[in-house]
C-alpha positions, -999 to 999 in steps of 0.1 A, spaced: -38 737 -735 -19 714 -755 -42 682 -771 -15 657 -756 -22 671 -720 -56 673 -726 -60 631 -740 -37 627 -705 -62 648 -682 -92 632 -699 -87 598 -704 -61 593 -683 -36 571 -708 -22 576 -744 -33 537 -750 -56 534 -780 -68 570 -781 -59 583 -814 -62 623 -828 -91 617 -842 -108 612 -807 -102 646 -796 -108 660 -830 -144 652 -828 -149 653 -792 -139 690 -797 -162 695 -827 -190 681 -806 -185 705 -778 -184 734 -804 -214 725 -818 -235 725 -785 -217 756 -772 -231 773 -805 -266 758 -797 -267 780 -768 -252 810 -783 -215 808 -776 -201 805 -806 -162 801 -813 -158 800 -775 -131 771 -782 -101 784 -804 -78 757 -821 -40 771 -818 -26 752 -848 1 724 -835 -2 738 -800 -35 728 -789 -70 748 -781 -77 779 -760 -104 798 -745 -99 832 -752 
């Protein structure tokens, strides 16, 4: 999924949410999947977006 149509779906606007927000939201979410064992379930395609393989 590509990170502009994931900021879209998730906050609903493109006003005042830079990269950076999703950058870390992601890196958040990575780190508490790996707390329970699922590690590198979130894949970063480079200048496409994120997967779940």
């Amino acid at each position: 999924m590509s990170r502009d149509k994931i900021m879209r779906v998730l906050w609903e606007s493109e006003y005042f949410i830079s990269e950076n927000t999703l950058t870390v939201n992601v890196n958040r979410l990575r780190s508490k999947l790996e707390d329970i064992g699922l590690k590198n379930l979130i894949v970063t395609k480079k200048s496409q977006g994120y997967m779940i393989p």
